[in-house]
KEPAVEX-355985 format. One line per 5 residues: number of its first residue (from 1); their letters; for each residue y, x negated, z negated of C-alpha. Coordinates in nm, 4 decimals. Each point is the difference from the previous one (the first is absolute). Example, Ala and Ser with C-alpha at 12.3 -4.5 7.8 and 13.67 -1.06 7.14 Angstrom:
2
1) as) -0.4500,-1.2300,-0.7800 ~ 0.3440,-0.1370,0.0660
//
This chain:
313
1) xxxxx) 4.1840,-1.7378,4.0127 ~ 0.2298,0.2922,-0.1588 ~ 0.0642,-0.0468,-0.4103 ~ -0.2491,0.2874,-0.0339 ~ -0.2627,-0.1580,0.1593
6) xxxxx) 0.0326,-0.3164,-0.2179 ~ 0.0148,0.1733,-0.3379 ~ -0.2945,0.1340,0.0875 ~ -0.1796,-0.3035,0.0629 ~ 0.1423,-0.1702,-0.2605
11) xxxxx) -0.1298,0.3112,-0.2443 ~ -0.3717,-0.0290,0.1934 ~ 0.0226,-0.3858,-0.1056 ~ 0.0540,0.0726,-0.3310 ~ -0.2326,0.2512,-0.0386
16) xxxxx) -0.2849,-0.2238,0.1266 ~ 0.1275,-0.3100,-0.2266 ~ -0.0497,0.2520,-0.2714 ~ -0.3314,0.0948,0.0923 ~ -0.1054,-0.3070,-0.0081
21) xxxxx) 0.1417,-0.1110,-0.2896 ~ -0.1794,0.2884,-0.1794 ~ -0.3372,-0.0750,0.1700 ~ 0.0118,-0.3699,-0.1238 ~ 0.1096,0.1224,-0.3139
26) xxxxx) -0.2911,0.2365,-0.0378 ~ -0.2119,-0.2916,0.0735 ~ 0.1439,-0.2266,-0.1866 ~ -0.0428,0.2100,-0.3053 ~ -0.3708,0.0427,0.0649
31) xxxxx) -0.0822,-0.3268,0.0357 ~ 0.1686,-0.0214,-0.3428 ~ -0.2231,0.3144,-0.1596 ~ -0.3038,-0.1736,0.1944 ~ 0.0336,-0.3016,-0.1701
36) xxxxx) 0.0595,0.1879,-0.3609 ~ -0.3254,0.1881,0.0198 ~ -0.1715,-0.3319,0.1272 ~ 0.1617,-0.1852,-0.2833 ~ -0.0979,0.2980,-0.2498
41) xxxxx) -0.3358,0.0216,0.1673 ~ -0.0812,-0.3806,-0.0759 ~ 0.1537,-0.0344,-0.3454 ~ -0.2634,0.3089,-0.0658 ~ -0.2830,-0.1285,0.1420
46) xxxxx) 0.0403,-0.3422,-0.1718 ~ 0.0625,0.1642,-0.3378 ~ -0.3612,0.1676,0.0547 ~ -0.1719,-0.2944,0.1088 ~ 0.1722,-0.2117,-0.3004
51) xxxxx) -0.1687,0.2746,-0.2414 ~ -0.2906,-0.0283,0.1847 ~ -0.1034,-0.3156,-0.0287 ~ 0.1753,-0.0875,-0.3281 ~ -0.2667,0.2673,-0.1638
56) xxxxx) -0.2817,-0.1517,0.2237 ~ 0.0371,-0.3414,-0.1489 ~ 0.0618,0.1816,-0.3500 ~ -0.3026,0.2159,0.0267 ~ -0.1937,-0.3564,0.1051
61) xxxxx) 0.1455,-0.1743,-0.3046 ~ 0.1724,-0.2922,0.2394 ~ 0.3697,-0.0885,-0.0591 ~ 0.1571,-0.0982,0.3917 ~ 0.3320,-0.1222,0.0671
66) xxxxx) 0.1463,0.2304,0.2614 ~ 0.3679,-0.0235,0.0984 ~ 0.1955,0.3316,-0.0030 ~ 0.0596,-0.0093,0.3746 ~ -0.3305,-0.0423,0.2271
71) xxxxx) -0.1111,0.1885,0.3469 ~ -0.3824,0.0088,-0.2107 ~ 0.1447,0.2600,-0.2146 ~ 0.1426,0.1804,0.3156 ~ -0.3116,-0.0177,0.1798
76) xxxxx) -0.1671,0.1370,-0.3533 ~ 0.1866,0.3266,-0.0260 ~ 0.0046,0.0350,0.3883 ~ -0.3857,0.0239,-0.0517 ~ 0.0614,0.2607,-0.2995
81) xxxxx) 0.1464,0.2415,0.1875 ~ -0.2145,-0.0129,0.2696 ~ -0.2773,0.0100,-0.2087 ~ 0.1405,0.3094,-0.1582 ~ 0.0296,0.1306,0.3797
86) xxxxx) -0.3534,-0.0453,0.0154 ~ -0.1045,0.2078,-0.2577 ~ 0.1818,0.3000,0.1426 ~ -0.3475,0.1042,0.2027 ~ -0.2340,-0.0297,-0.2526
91) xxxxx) 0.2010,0.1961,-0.2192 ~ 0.0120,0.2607,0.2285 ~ -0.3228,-0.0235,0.0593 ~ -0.1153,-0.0028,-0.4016 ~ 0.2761,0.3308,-0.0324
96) xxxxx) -0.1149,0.1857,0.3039 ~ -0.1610,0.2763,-0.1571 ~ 0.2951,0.1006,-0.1633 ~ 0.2659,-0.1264,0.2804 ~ -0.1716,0.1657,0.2957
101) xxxxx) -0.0106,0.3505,-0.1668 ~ 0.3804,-0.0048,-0.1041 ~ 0.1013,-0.1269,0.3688 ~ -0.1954,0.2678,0.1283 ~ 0.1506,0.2672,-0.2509
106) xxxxx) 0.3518,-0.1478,0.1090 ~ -0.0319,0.0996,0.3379 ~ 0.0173,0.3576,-0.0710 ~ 0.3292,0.1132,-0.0136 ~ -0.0346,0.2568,-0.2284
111) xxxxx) -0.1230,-0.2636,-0.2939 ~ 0.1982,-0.2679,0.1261 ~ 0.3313,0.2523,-0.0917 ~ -0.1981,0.0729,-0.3309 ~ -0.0409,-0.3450,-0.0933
116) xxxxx) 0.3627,-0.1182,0.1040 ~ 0.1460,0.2804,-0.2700 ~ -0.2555,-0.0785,-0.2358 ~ 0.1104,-0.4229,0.0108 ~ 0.3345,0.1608,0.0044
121) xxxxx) -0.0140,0.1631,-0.3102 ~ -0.2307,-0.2739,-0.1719 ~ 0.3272,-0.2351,0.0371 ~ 0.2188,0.2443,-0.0937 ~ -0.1138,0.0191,-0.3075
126) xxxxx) -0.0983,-0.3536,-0.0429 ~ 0.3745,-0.0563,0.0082 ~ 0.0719,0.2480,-0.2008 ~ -0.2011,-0.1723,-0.3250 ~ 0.2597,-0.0788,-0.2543
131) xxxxx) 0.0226,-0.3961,0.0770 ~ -0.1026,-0.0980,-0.4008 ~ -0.3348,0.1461,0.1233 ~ 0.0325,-0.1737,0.3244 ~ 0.0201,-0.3207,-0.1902
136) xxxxx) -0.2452,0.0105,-0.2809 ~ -0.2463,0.1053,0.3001 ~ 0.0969,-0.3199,0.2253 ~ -0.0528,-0.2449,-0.3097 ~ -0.3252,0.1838,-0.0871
141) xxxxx) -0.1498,0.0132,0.3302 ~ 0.1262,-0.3734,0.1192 ~ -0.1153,-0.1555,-0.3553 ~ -0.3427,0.1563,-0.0038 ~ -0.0780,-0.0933,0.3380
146) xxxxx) 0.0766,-0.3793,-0.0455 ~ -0.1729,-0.0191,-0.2962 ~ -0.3010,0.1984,0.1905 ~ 0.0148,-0.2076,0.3021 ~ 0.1489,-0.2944,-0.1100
151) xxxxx) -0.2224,-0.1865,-0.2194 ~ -0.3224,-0.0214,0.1717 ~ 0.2336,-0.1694,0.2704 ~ 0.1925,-0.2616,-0.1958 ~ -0.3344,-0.0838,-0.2424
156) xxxxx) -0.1338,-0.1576,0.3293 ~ 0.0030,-0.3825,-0.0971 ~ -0.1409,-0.2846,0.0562 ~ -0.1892,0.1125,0.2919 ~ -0.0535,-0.3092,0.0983
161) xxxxx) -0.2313,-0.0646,-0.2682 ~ -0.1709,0.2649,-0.1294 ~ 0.0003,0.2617,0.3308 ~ 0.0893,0.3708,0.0154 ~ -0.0647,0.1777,-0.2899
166) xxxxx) -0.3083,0.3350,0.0024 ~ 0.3010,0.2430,-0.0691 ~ 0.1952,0.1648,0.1159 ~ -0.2489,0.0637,0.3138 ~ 0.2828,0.0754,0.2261
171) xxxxx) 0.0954,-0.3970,-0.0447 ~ -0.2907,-0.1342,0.1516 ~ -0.0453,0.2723,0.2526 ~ 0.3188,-0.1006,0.1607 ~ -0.0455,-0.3790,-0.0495
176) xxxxx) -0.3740,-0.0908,0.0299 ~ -0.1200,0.3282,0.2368 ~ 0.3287,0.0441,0.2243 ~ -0.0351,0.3599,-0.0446 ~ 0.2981,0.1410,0.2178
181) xxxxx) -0.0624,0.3490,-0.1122 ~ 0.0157,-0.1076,-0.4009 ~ 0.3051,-0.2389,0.0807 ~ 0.1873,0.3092,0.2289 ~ -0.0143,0.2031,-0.3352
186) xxxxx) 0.0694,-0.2686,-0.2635 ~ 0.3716,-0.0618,0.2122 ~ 0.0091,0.3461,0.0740 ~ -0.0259,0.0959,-0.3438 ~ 0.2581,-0.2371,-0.0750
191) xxxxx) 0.2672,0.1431,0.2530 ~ -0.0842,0.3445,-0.1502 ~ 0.0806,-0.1152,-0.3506 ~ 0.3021,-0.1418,0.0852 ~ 0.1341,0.2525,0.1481
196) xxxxx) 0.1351,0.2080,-0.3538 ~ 0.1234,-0.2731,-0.0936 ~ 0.2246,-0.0702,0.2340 ~ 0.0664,0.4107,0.0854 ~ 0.0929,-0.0325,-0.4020
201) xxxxx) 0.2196,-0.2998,0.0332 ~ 0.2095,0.1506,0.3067 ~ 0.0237,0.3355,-0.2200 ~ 0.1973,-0.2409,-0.3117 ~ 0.2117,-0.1993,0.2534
206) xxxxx) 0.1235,0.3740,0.1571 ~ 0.1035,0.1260,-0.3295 ~ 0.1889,-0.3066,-0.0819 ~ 0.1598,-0.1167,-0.2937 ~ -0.2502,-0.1170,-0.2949
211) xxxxx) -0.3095,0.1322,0.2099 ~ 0.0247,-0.2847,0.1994 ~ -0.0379,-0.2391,-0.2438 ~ -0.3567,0.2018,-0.0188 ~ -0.0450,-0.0423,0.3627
216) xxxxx) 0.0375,-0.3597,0.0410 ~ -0.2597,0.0005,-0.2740 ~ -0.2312,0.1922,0.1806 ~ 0.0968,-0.2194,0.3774 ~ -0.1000,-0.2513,-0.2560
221) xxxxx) -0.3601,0.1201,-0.0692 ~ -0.0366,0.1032,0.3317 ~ 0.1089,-0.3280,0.1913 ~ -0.2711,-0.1462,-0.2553 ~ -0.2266,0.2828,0.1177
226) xxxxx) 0.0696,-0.1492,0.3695 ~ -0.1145,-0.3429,-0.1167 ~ -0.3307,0.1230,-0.0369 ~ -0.0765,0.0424,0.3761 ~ 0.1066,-0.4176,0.0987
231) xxxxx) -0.2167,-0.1005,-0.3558 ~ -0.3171,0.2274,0.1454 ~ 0.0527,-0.1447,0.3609 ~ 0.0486,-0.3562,-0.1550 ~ -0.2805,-0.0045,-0.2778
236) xxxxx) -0.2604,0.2248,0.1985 ~ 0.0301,0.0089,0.3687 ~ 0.2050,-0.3299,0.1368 ~ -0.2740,-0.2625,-0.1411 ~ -0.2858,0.1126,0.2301
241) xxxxx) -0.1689,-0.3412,0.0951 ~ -0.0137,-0.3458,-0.1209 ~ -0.1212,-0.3394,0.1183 ~ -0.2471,-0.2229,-0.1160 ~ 0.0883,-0.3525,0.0582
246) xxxxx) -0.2340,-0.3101,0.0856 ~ -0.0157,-0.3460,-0.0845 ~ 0.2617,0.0527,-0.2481 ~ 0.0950,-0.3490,-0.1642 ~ -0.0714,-0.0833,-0.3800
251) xxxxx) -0.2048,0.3412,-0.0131 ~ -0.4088,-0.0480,-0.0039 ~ -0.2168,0.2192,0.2311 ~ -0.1858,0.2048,-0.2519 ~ 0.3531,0.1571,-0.0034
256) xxxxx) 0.1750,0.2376,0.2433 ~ 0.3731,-0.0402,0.0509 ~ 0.1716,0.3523,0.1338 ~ 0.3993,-0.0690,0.1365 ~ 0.0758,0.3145,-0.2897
261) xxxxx) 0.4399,-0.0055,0.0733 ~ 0.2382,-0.1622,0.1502 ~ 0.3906,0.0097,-0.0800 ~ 0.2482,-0.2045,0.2077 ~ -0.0371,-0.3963,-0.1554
266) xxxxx) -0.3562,0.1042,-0.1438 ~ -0.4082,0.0586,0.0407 ~ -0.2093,0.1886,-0.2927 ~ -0.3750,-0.0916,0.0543 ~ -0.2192,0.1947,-0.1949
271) xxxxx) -0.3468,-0.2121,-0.0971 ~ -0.2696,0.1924,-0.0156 ~ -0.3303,-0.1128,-0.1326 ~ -0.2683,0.0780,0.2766 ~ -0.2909,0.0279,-0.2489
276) xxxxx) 0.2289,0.2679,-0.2262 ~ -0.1036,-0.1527,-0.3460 ~ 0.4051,-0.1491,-0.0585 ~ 0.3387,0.1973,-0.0192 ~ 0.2234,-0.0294,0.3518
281) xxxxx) 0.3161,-0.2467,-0.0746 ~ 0.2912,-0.0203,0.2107 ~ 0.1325,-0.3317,0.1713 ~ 0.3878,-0.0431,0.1308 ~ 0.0743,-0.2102,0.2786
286) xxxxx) 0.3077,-0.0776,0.1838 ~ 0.0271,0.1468,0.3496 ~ 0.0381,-0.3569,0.1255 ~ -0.2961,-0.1152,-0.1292 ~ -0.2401,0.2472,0.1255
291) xxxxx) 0.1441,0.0156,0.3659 ~ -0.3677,-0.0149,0.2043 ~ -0.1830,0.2812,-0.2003 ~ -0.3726,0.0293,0.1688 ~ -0.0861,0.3693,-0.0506
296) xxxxx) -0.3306,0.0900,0.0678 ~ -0.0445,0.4068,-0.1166 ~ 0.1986,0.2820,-0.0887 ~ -0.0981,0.2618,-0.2775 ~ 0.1823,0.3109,-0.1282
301) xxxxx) 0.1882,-0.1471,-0.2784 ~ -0.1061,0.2863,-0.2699 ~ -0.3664,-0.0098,0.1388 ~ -0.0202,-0.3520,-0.0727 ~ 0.1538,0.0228,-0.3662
306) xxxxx) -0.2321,0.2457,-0.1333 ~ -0.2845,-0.2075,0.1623 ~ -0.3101,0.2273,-0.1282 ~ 0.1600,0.2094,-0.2868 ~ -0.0859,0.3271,0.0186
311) xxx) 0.2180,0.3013,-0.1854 ~ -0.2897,0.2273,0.0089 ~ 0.0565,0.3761,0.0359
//
C-alpha cells in the first residue's frame, strides 16, 4: 500500500472516530437536558400538589403531618395539570360565540394583515408608556385583583364543619354541581388576570436598574396570583367523594362515621349524627390502628356536608 493510500485511510479513520465521538456526545448531552426537564418537571409538579393539599387540609380545619418529600404530592399536581387540560374544551365551548367568529375573520387575508398591524402598533405603544406609568398600573391592577379574587378563596374554613358557604355562587357551582363550564371560566379568568401582571413585571426587569426591584414585587403578587389555581383545585375540586365506614369501634350506631382525610401516619373520621339534632366532631386515629376499614357507600363529599341546607335563590 503506497504512503498516499495510508494517509488516506488513516484521515477516513479519524474522521469516523470523530463522528462518533460527536454523535455520543450529542447524546450524551440529551440525556443530560432530558433528565433536567424531568427533574424540573417533578420538582414543579410536587410544589403544586404540596399547595394543593396543604390548603385542602387548611380549608377543612385538620392539621396533617406531611414530610416535604412524598410521590402523593407528585401524583397531586400531576392531576392539576391535567385537570387544567381538561378544561381546555369546555372553555372553548363556553367562548365559542366569540372564538368561532374571530377564527373565521382570521382566515381572510385581508383582516388577518389588518389585525397583525393593528397588534403591532398596540405593543408599540404599550412599550412606549413611560415605565413610572407602567408600574403604578402593574401594582394597581395585581393588588385589586387579589383583593377581588382572593378573599372569598382564603375565607373558606372549616369546611369540614360547617360546609360551603351560599356566596360566592361560583364556589359551590364548581364544588357541589361540577359545573365544567363555570369551573373553565373561573381558571380561565384567572390565567387572563395574570397575564398584566406578569407582561408588567417583564416590562421592570427590561428596563433594569431600580425597576426591578418593582418587578420582583410584582413576580411576587403574581406567583401568589398562581397559588390561587392549586388552592381552587385543592379546596373545591380534588375532595369529590368520601367513605362512610361500618362497625367502627367505640362509636354507637345512631352515629355515622365518614373516613373525612388521610395524611401519611394518620385517619380523620368525621362523626356525623344520623338523626341531625348534634354538631359533627372529628376523631384522629393512627393509620395502624384503623388498617381493615369496612366501607359500605360513597357520597360527594360537599353533598353530604350541606346535608339539606338550602341557599335559596
Amino acid at each position: 500500500m503506497s504512503e498516499g493510500s495510508r494517509r488516506e485511510e488513516d484521515e477516513s479513520k479519524a474522521g469516523h472516530d470523530g463522528h462518533g465521538r460527536q454523535r455520543h456526545g450529542d447524546l450524551h448531552q440529551l440525556a443530560k437536558t432530558a433528565a433536567i426537564v424531568a427533574a424540573l418537571l417533578s420538582l414543579f409538579f410536587h410544589s403544586l400538589g404540596y399547595l394543593s393539599m396543604r390548603f385542602r387540609f387548611e380549608a377543612f380545619g385538620l392539621n396533617p403531618e406531611f414530610s416535604v418529600i412524598s410521590e402523593t404530592f407528585l401524583f397531586e399536581g400531576a392531576k392539576l395539570m391535567l385537570f387544567l387540560l381538561s378544561l381546555l374544551p369546555p372553555f372553548f365551548f363556553v367562548t365559542a360565540p366569540i372564538t368561532i367568529p374571530l377564527l373565521i375573520l382570521g382566515a381572510i387575508p385581508a383582516v388577518r394583515d389588518r389585525c397583525e398591524q393593528a397588534l403591532r402598533g398596540l405593543n408599540r405603544r404599550a412599550n412606549a408608556l413611560p415605565t413610572s406609568l407602567v408600574a403604578a398600573a402593574g401594582l394597581v391592577w395585581a393588588t385589586v385583583v387579589l383583593r377581588t379574587v382572593g378573599p372569598p378563596i382564603m375565607s373558606l374554613k372549616s369546611l369540614i364543619f360547617t360546609g360551603l358557604p351560599c356566596e360566592p355562587l361560583w364556589v359551590r357551582q364548581v364544588a357541589i354541581e361540577r359545573s365544567p363550564e363555570t369551573t373553565s371560566l373561573i381558571f380561565g379568568a384567572l390565567v387572563l388576570t395574570l397575564v398584566p401582571t406578569l407582561w408588567c413585571a417583564a416590562r421592570l426587569f427590561r428596563q433594569g436598574g431600580g425597576w426591578r426591584g418593582l418587578g420582583a414585587i410584582l413576580a411576587g403578587l403574581a406567583l401568589a396570583h398562581g397559588m390561587l389555581f392549586p388552592t381552587l383545585f385543592g379546596v373545591l375540586v380534588a375532595p369529590e367523594s368520601i367513605n362512610r365506614i361500618h362497625g367502627f369501634e367505640g362509636i354507637d350506631d345512631h352515629r355515622e362515621v365518614w373516613l373525612a382525610a388521610s395524611d401519611e401516619d394518620h385517619h380523620w373520621f368525621l362523626i356525623l349524627d344520623a338523626e341531625g339534632t348534634a354538631d359533627p366532631t372529628l376523631l384522629i386515629r393512627r393509620r395502624d390502628e384503623t388498617q381493615d376499614l369496612n366501607v359500605v357507600e360513597q357520597r360527594p363529599l360537599y353533598v353530604l356536608l350541606d346535608g339539606d341546607r338550602s341557599c335559596g335563590d
